[in-house]
C-alpha positions as CSV (number, residue, x, y, z in Angstrom):
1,X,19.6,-6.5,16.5
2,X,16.4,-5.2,15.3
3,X,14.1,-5.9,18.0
4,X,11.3,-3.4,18.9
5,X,12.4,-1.8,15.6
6,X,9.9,-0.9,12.8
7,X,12.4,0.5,9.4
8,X,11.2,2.8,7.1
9,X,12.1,3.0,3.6
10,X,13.9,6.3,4.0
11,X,16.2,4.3,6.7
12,X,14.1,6.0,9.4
13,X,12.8,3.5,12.1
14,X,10.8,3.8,15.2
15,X,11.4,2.3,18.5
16,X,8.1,0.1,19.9
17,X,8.9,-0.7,23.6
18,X,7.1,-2.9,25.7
19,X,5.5,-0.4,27.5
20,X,3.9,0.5,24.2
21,X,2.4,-3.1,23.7
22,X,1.4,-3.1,27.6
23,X,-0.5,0.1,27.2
24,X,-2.4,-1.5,24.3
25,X,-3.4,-4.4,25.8
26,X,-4.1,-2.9,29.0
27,X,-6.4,-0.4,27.1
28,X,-8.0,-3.6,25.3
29,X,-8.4,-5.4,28.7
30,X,-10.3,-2.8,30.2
31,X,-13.0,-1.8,27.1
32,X,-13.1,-5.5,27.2
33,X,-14.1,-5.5,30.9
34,X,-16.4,-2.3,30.9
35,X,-17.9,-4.2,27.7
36,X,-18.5,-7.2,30.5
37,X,-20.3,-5.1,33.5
38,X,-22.0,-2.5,30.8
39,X,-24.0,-4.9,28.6
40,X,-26.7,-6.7,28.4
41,X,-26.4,-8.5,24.8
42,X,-25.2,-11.7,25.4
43,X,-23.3,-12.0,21.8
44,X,-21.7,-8.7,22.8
45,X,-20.4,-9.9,26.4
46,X,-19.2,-12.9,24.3
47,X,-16.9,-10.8,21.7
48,X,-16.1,-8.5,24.6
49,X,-14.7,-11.5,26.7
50,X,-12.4,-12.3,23.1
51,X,-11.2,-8.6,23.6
52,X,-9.7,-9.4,27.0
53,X,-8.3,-13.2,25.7
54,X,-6.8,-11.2,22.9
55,X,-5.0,-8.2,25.0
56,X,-3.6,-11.4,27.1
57,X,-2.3,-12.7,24.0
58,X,-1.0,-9.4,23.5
59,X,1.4,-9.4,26.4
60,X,2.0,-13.1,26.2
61,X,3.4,-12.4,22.6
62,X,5.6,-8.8,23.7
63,X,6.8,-10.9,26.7
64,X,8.3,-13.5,24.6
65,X,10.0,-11.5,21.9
66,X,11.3,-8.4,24.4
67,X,12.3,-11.1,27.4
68,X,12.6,-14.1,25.4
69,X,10.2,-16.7,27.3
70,X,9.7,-19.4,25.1
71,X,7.2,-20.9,27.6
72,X,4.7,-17.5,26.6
73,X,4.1,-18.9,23.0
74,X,3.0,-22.1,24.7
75,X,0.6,-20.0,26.4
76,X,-1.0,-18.2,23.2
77,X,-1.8,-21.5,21.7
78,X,-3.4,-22.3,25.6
79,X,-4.8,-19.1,25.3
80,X,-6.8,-19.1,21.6
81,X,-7.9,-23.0,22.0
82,X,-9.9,-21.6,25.2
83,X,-11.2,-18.8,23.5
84,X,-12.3,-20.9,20.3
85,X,-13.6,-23.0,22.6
86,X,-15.6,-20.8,24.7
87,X,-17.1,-19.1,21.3
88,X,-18.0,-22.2,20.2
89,X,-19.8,-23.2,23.5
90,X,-21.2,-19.6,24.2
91,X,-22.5,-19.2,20.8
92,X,-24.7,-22.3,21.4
93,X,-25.8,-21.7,24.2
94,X,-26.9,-18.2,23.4
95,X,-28.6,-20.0,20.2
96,X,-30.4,-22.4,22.6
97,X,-31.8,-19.0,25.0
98,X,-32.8,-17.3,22.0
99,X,-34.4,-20.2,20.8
100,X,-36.4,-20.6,24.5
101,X,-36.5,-17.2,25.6
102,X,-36.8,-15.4,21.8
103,X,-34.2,-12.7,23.2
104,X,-30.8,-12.4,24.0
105,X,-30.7,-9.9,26.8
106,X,-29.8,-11.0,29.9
107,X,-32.4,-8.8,31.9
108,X,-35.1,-11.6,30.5
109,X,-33.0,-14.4,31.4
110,X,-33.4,-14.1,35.0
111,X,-36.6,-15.7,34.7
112,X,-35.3,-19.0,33.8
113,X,-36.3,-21.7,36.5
114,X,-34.0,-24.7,37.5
């Protein structure tokens, strides 16, 4: 079986173990989440959020092929349709504040009023 195994044309391959896909999506998750707490630019909390849905997808996809859950490629599809759906909902609501508020930062949104 070839799994975890990327071939070469000189026959060579190179072993890719889970732990290598966890490391990336761990490292993914947390630029994603000091992307989160560090700024203030609403579009860039947005494609930081994607960063953190994607390194979830990253493990979901690892777990499946190294373990064989079929259940985890139920949860990527769970997974993307949230996140398409939360761009499509955050990038109108951050249309509708920079409409109101002419900025995007979230400092100047705390003076919005209920």
């Amino acid at each position: 079986s070839c799994r975890g195994r990327l071939h070469f044309r000189g026959g060579d391959h190179l072993n890719i173990m889970f732990q290598h896909y966890l490391l990336v999506a761990v490292t993914l998750f947390g630029l994603g989440l000091l992307g989160v707490l560090l700024r203030r630019n609403l579009v860039l909390i947005l494609l930081c959020v994607e960063l953190m849905l994607n390194a979830v997808n990253i493990i979901f996809v690892a777990g499946a092929h190294y373990f064989g859950l079929g259940e985890a490629r139920l949860y990527v599809f769970f997974v993307l349709t949230i996140s398409a759906a939360e761009v499509a909902v955050g990038l109108v609501l951050v249309l509708a504040l920079f409409k109101r508020f002419d900025s995007i930062d979230i400092a100047d949104l705390s003076e919005m009023k209920w």
